[in-house]
Structures are given as C-alpha cells and as structure tokens.
N, C-alpha and C positions, 0 to 999 in steps of 0.2 A: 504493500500500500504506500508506501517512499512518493514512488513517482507522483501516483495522484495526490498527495499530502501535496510533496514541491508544487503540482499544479496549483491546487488552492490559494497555495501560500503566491505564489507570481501573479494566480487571475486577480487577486487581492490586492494584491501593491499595488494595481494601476489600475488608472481611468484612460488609459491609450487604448482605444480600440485595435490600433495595429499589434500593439505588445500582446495583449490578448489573445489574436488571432493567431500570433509568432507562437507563442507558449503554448497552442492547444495544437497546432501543426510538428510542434517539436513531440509535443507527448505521445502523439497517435502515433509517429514513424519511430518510436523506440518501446512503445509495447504492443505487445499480443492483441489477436484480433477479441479476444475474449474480455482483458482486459480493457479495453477500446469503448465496447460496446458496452459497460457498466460506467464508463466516464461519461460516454456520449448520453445515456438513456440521466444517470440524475443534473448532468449540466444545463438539458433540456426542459426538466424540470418534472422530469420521475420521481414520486414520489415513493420514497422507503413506506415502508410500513410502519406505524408506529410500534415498538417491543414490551414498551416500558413505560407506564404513568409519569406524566410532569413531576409530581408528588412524590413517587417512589425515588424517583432519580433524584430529585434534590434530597431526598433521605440519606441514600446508598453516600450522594457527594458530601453529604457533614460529615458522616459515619468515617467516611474513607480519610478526608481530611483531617479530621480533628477540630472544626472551628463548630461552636455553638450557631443556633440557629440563626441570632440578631445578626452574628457575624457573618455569614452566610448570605442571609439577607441584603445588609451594606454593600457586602464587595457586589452583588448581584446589580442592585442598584445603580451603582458608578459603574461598573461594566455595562447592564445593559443587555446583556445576550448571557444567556444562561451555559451553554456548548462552553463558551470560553471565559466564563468563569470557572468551572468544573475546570477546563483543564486549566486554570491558571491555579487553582489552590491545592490541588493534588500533590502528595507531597514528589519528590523526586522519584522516576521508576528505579524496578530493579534493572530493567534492561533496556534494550528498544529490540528485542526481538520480532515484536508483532509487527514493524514497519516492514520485514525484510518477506511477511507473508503478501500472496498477490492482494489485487484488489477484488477478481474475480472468486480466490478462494474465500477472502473475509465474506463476501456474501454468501456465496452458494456453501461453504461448510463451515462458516460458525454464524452467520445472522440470521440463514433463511431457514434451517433447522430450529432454532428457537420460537417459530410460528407456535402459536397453539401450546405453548409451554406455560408452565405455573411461572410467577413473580420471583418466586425461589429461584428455579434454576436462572432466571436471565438476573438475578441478580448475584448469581456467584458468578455466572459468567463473565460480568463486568468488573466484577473487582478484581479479576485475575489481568481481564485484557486493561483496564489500566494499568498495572503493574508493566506492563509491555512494550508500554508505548509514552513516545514523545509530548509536548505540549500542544504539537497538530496534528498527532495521531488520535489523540484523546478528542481533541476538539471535534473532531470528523467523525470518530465513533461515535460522540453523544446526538448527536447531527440526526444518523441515519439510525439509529434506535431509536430517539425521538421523533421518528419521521418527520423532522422543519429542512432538510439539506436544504440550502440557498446560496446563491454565491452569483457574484455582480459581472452573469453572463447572460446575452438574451437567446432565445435559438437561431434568429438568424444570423447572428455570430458564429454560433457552432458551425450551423450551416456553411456559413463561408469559410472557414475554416476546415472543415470537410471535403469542401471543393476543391479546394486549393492542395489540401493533401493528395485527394483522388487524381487533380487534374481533371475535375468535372465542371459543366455548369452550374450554380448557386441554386437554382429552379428546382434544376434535375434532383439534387439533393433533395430540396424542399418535401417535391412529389413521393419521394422514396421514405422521408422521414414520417409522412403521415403515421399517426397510431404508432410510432415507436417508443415512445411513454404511456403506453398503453397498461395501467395496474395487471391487468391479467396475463399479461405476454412478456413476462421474460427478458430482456437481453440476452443473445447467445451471440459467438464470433461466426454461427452463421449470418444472423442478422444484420451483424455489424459488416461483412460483405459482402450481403446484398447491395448495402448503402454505396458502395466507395466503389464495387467492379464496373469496367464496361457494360456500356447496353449490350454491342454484340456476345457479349461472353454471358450476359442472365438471361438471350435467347428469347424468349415466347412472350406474347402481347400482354403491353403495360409492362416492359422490360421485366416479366418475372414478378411481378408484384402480387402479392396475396389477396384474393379474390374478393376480401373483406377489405380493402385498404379504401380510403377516403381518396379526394384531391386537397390538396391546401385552402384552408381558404381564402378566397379575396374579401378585405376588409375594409369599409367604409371610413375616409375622414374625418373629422367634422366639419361643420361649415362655419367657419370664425368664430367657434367653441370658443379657444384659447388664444389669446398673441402668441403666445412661442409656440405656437405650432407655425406660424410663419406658412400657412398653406392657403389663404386670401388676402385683400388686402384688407386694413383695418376699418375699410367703412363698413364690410360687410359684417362685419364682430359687432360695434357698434351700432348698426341701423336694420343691418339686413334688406334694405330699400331696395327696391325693382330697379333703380336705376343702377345700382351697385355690382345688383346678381346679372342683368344684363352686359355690363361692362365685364366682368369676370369670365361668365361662364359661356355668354353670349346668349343667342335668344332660345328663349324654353320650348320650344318646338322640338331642341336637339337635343331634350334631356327625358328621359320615361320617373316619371315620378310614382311612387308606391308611398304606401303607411309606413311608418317605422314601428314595428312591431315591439313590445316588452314583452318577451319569451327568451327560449333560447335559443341562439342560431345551432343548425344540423343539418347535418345530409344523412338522406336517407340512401344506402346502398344494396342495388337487387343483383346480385351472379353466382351463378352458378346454383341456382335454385335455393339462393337461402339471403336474407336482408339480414343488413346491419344499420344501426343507428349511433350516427358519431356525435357528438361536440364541439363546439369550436376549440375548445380545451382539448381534442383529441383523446375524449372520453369516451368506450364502446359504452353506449346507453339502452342495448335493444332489449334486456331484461328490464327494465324500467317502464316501460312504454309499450305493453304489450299491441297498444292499438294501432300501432305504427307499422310494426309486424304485420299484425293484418290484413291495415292497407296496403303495404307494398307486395304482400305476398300475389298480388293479382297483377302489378307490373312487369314486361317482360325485362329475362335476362339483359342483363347489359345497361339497367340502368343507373343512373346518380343523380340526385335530386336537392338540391341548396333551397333551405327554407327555414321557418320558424315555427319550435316546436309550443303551443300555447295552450290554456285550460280556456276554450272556449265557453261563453252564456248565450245558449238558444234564447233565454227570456221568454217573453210573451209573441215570440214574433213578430211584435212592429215595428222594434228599432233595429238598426242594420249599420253597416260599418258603411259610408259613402262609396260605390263601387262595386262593393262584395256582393257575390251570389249567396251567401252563406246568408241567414237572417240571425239576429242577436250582435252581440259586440266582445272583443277580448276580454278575457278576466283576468282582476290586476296580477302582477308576479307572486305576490304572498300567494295564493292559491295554487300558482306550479310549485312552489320551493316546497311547498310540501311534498307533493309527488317527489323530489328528489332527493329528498331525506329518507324517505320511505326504503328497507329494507325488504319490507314483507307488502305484498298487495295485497291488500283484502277487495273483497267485495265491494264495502261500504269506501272505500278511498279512492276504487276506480268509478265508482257510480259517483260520490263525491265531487273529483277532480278529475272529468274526465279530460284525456290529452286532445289535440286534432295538432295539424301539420299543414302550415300556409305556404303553397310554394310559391318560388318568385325564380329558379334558375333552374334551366337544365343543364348538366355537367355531358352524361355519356346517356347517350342513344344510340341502343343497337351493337353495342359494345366502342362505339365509337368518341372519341374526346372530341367537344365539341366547344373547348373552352375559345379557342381562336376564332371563334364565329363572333362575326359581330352582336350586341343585345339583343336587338330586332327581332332578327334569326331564332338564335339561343330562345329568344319567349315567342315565336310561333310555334315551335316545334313543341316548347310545355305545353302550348294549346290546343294543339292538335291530341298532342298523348293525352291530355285532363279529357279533352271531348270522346276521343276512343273509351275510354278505359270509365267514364260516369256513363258513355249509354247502355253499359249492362252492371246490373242488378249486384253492388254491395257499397264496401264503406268509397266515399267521393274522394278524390282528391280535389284538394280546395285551392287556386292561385288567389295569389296576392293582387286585390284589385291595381290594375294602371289606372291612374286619375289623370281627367281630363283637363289643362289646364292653358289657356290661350295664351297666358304670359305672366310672369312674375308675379304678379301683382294676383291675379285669380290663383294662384298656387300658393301665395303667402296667405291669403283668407283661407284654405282650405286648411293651412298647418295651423292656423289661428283656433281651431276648433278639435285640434289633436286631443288634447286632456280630456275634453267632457265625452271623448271616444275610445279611451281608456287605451290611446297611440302614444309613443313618444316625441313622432313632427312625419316629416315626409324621406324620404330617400329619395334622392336624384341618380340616375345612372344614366351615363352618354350611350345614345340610341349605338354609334357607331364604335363602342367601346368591347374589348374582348374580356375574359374572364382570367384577370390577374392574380398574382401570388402575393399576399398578406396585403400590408399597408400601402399606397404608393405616395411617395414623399413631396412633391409640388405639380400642381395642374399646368401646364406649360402654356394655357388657355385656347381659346377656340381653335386659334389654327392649327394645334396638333392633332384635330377631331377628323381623322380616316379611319377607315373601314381596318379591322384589327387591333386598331393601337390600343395599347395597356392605358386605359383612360381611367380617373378615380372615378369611386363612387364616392357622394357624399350622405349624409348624413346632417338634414337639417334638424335638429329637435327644438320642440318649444323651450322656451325659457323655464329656469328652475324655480320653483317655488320658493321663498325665504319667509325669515322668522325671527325675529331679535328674543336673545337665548342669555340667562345670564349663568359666569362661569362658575360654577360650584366644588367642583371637584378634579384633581389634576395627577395625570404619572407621566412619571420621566419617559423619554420616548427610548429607540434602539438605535443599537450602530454608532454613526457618529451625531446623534441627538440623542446619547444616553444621559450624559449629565444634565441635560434639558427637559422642561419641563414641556411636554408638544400635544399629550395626550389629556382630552376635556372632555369633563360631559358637564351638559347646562340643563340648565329648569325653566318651567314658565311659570307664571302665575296661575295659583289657583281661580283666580275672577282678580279683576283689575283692584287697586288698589285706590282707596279713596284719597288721596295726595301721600306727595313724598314722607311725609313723617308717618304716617302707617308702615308704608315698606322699611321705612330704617328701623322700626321699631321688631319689623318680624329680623333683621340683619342683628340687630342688638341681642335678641334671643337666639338667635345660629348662635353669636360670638359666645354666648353662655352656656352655649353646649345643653339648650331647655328644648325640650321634645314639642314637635306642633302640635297647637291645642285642635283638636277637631271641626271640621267646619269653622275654622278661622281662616284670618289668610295667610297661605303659605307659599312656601317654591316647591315646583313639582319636575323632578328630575324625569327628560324625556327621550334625550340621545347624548349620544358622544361624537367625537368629530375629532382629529388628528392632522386636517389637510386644510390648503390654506391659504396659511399665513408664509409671509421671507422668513431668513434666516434672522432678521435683524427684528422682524415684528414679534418671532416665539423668542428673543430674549428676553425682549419688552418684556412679555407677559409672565416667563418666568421670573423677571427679577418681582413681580407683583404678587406672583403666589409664593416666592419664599416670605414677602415681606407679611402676607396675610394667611399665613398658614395655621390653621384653628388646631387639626389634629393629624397623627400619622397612622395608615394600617398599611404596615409591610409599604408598597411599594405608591401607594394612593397618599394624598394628602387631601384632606375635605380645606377647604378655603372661603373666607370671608364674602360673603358677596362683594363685588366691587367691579365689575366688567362688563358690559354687555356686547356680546358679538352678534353680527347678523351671518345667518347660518342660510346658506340655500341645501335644496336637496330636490332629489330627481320624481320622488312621489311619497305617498302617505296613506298608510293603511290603519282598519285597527288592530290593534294586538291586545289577546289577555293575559301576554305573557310580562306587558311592560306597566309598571306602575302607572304611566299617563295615560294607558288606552291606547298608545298607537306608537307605529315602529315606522320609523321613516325609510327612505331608500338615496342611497350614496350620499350621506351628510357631510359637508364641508365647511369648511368657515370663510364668509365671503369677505368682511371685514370686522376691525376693532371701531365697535361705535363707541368714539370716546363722547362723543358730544350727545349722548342718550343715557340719562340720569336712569336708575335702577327701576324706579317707578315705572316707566313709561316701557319695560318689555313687554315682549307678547305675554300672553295668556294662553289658559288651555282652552276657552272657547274660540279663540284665535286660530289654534291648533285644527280642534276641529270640524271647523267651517270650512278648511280646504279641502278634509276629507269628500270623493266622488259619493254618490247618493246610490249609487251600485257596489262601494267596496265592501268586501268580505272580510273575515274575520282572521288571523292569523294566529 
C-alpha cells in the first residue's frame, strides 16, 4: 500500500492540476493492473464500505492512544478530520510492515473479509494493523473502514490521466469508465484493462463493453446561476432579460426548451434481454424501481434512454404539467428520497410513492449510438419509439413535454410559473447540438451552432427562495476551515415579535441558559447551512461566535443570538422529523444582514407560506 499512500500524500500537496495528473500517470505505469484498478475505482469516488461505527472507532482510537476523551475530542477539533487525527495521536508503530502489503491484497484479504463480521473481530483487526503502519498508512486505513475515502481529485482528472497513460482519447475513457464505481462490481485488473486497451484489441460492439454499461452523461450548465462560472455574460445573472438571452444564445427558435424536472436524472438501459437503471452518480438503481423494469422490459434490445426518474400525482385529473400528455403534476423530491432510502419494498411504499420515468433523450436505437445526431433527430426518433411502443397495451412511456415558445420573453413567462408546477425552471438544448460528455465549459455563442457540435445545455431555474434566519448554533468546519467556525444552523421566530425589547428579552433568557416558556415567544431552530459566505466573511462571523459563545457540546457551540443571515434555498417541504415542521432543500447563506436588527427575522409563518399547497409530508 506505499505506492498508493505516496499517491495520497502528492495528490494532497497540490492544487496543480498538471502535478496531479503527472502523479497519477507515474503510479498507474509502476503498478499492477490489479492494483491500478483499486486506485482508479476509490479516486473516482468508490465508495468502501463502511466496517466500523464512527463511535466504535473513536473508542478503539482513545483506547489505542492513551488520551482521555476531552482530549481526544480537542485535538479532533483543531484537526478537523477524524482519519488524521487517529493517525496523528497513535503512539509510534512497531513497524511499517503493513505498507510493504499490496493495495489490492489490503482489500481483497484483510478488508473485504471483515464484511458481515462482529465489532470484535474488526476491532482486533485494527489495533494490530495500526501497529503496522505509518502516519499515512493509518490515515488511509481509517478512511476506507470508515467508508468517507476522499481526496482532492475529480474523475475527469483521472480520466485524463488515464488517457494519457493508455494513449487514449479522454471521451473514450469517459464511455468505458461508466458504472466502474459501481458498489456491486468489484475492481478487478480485468476491469482495469478493459479501461486502458485498444479498441481493436476489446474486439466486439461498444468496444467490448458490458451489456449493462450506461453512456456518460451530458450535463446541463446553469444559466448565470453563478459569476465564477464565467459561462454568460453578467446581464444575464443579473436580469435574465430577453434582450440578454437573445444577445447570448441568439434567437429561441434554435433552442428546444423542456421542464426542469426535481427527480433524479437516469438512463434507462434495455440489451440483451434484461434492463438496467443507472444514476447520474453511476449508481445500478434497477432493484429500487421495480416499475422501470417493467416499463422497459417491453422496449427492444439495443436501447438507452436519458431521463428523469420522478414520484408522479395523477390528482384529480384536471391539473397537468403545460405540455405533458400525462395528466397530474410532479411530486416534490421529499417523496422520491424516500423510495431511495428504502431497503425493502413493500407494498404500501410502492402504492405510496409510486416511480414513473420522463424521457427527454435517446442514446442507442437498434443497438446503435446515436449520440452525434443532432437534438432534432435524437427527439424524433424518442417519438417515434414512445408512439410505437404506447399503441399497444401496458405501462407508457412518458416524454418530457417541448414547450412552445416564440421568443425569450414567452419562454421566461413560462419559467415564471415553474414553482406552482412543482419544476425547477426550463432547460434549453441547441436544436443542432449533439449529445456530449459531462459538463461543457463556455458557449462559444450562436455561430458555433452546426449540425453535430458539442453545444451546452443549459439549465434555466427559477430563483431560490430566501428567508432571514438568525445564527444560533455553530461547528468548526473541515480541512482547511477546521479551526473555523463555517458550520450554522439558524431559527425563526415562533410569531413575530411585538418590538425589539420583546426579542432581546427572549436573547436575555438564551444568555441565562432559562428553558422556553411554552407558547411564549421563542427561536425555533429550522436548518443548517455551511455554504456561502468568503473566506474573509466566515472569519467575520467566527471571531463573533467565539466572542458570544453561551455553551460547548463536544464539537457545537450554542451562541448568543446576535446575527441574522439571509439564507436562500432551492425548495421547502414538510417534515415530522424537524422540530419546525419542514426540511428545506440545498440551504445556503446568501448574505450577513448586518443592517436587520434581531426583531425583524422571519418567522415560522413566514416559513410556511412558501410551503406549495400540494406538498407532502416527509
């Protein structure tokens, strides 16, 4: 395990992507293809299994150590990452024996054996292999027991790194890497190459590729989401104005708009007489969804199918999505996330929550890649297979309506109404655009719009909902914001406060550490939020909470009221599982309202007035 430890340790030292690339091309031409293939699968972001409780592990790491728990805790603290505190307080090994073991045998004969073993043995087994190992051998074993392995590489890194060792295309890789962090499949040095050999040498259509394997997917931008994306210009971030999107994209005639669906994106894949259902996550999902199975089980061989997997509401059949043949409207995400947590199906959770599958791309028809077809193309031929395949008798397959739209300005009214549709905005794809691999980096603008070209998709979404949240509660974050304080959750007001001397007086009673009287008024703690702020604004706020800190548990500090942030977030359900009644979705912190006195934050009827008049319960 040497070699891949020194990887670690080099992909670590730097933020050069070339050094990166250099380090991960030196390691693959001086090991085994088996050991290759265990580097390649968790760099990509395979995940171990977890072995070992959080709880158990920091037990075994006092025990091992000798430091009492407070102490334990602190250095935790100031570290920040638990891996390498464990190996930092470990006392010195007896050996480094365990380095000179491969990386392929650490897994396959002493990790992946421990499966399914009592707490006992994996914890003898770790106090030996600490004894064994270095301060980044330890660090990496706690890692992949604890199933968190992470390390500051993206896949299309590896990918290119790959290439470059193979002497391949980046793409080619791409296609071949699908499902290869697949939980269920293994790394083996067959796998690893198939990755890296010639096409002529893996022989048979789809260069040898496993009949179950996906295509990559191509993934939508945003549309002046963010400045540093640097992918429009800044009017359109700003205004989003018809004259903007004209000037940009050019005129909407050359763009197919659809819904932006809140599901999960998937391909559905039909060969050799058996479906599969991927993720974008390149997660086999077809036990999950039995319904999916179903429906594709009536497609022929050779298909592939890009769409979004959703828990449709028939309703009453009078409301409909604009477009859609389908009658009813999406159901929020709280209602899939269930299905995906779901181990076991029962009856009542697929009658519950049942799935359906919106398509919006064809991939293979006929056994054929059909990704270089221009849009157009690519969605007659979905249309053609939906009209084959619903005129006889079972589950439909359903496309993603095309919306009708004469020009910017009639396509921004349409996204104006996304929310109360239970959409996230619209999707624009270039009529004459073909079906790309991952992200694409800048729109070169109209004139690069010919027949084939890797053209983006964007991803218009409506604006996010905000909410002034005051700060309550704070932990030091990780990495290199450990010693900082970045992570927050906020509260609102139980019912608004009748002037500022009411709220200071419930603040007066925080600082006295006096329990809320009932049906008084109080703060009601409702999300958390960690993203954000600069580097220069979470110091701000930490020098504020060390100065206003009430009390400490372990690694939390409860804190004075004294803050209010305005928080946006992408949607809002309810939950019975959160003290406020409802769970938001992707909270972030949009700014420090310094100039909004305590009094005047939202509230919880605030809260839930955003809530849709169809959302479910979570």
């Amino acid at each position: 395990m040497k070699r891949f430890a020194d990887l670690f340790a080099e992909l670590d030292a730097t933020t050069a992507t070339s050094a990166k690339v250099t380090a991960l091309q030196r390691y693959l031409g001086t090991v085994d293809d088996a050991d290759a293939a265990w580097a390649v699968y968790f760099l990509s972001g395979g995940k171990p299994r977890q072995l070992i409780k959080t709880a158990q592990l920091r037990a075994l790491a006092e025990e091992a150590s000798g430091l009492p728990a407070w102490l334990f805790d602190a250095s935790y603290q100031t570290v920040g990452d638990l891996a390498e505190t464990i190996a930092l307080v470990l006392p010195v090994p007896d050996s480094a024996d365990g380095l000179a073991v491969s990386l392929t045998q650490w897994m396959e004969q002493r990790l992946l054996p421990l499966r399914g073993q009592g707490d006992e043995v994996v914890a003898v087994a770790l106090r030996a292999w600490w004894r064994e190992l270095d301060a980044t051998g330890r660090f990496l074993l706690v890692k992949l027991v604890g199933g968190g392995f992470r390390v500051g590489v993206s896949k299309l890194l590896v990918q290119r790194a790959i290439a470059q060792h193979a002497g391949l295309d980046a793409k080619q890789i791409a296609a071949r890497m699908m499902g290869f962090t697949d939980s269920k499949r293994l790394p083996t040095a067959a796998t690893y190459r198939s990755l890296i050999e010639p096409a002529e040498a893996l022989g048979a259509a789809h260069e040898g590729r496993d009949p179950s394997q996906p295509y990559p997917f191509f993934l939508a931008s945003p549309l002046g989401a963010e400045p540093s994306d640097d992918l429009l210009a800044m009017e359109v971030a700003s205004a989003g104005t018809a004259q903007a999107m004209q000037a940009r994209l050019g005129p909407a005639s050359d763009w197919l708009a659809e819904w932006k669906f809140d599901g999960i994106r998937g391909q559905i894949v039909k060969r050799a007489g058996q479906v599969w259902v991927w993720s974008r996550g390149e997660e086999l999902m077809s036990e999950r969804f039995p319904e999916l199975q179903a429906l594709a089980q009536r497609w022929p061989d050779g298909t592939v199918v890009d769409g979004e997997i959703l828990v449709w509401n028939d309703g009453d059949g009078r409301s409909a999505l604009p477009g859609c043949e389908r009658p009813g409207l999406p159901a929020p995400f709280a209602l899939l996330q269930q299905r995906i947590g779901r181990k076991t199906l029962s009856a009542k959770v697929l009658a519950d929550a049942p799935v359906s599958f919106m398509a919006y791309d064809l991939l293979e028809a006929s056994a054929q890649d059909l990704r270089a077809q221009p849009q157009t193309e690519r969605r007659a031929r979905l249309e053609t297979l939906a009209q084959e395949l619903n005129a006889v008798a079972g589950p439909r397959l359903w496309l993603s309506p095309s919306l009708v739209g004469r020009d910017w300005a009639s396509l921004a009214e349409q996204r104006s109404k996304a929310r109360e549709l239970g959409v996230e905005g619209l999707m624009l794809k270039h009529r004459h655009g073909s079906y790309g691999t991952g992200r694409q980096k800048r729109w070169a603008g109209p004139a690069a719009a010919t027949d084939g070209a890797v053209l983006s998709w964007w991803k218009w979404k409506i604006d996010p909902l905000n909410i002034d949240g005051v700060l309550i509660y704070a932990q030091a974050g990780h990495g290199r914001r450990a010693s900082v304080y970045t992570d927050y959750t906020f509260a609102v007001w139980n019912r608004s406060p009748v002037n500022a001397a009411e709220a200071q007086a419930v603040v007066d009673a925080i600082a006295r550490r006096e329990p809320a009287v009932p049906g008084a008024l109080q703060l009601v703690a409702f999300t958390k939020a960690y993203s954000g702020l600069t580097d220069e604004e979470f110091k701000a706020v930490d020098a504020v909470i060390r100065q206003h800190t009430l009390e400490k548990f372990g690694p939390v500090r409860s804190v004075r009221p004294t803050l209010v942030f305005e928080l946006a977030f992408e949607g809002i359900a309810r939950s019975t599982r959160h003290k406020s009644g409802v769970a938001l979705r992707f909270p972030r912190m949009q700014r420090i309202r310094y100039d909004k006195p305590l009094h005047e934050a939202s509230t919880l009827a605030e809260l839930e007035a955003l809530l849709a008049p169809r959302t479910h319960t979570s």
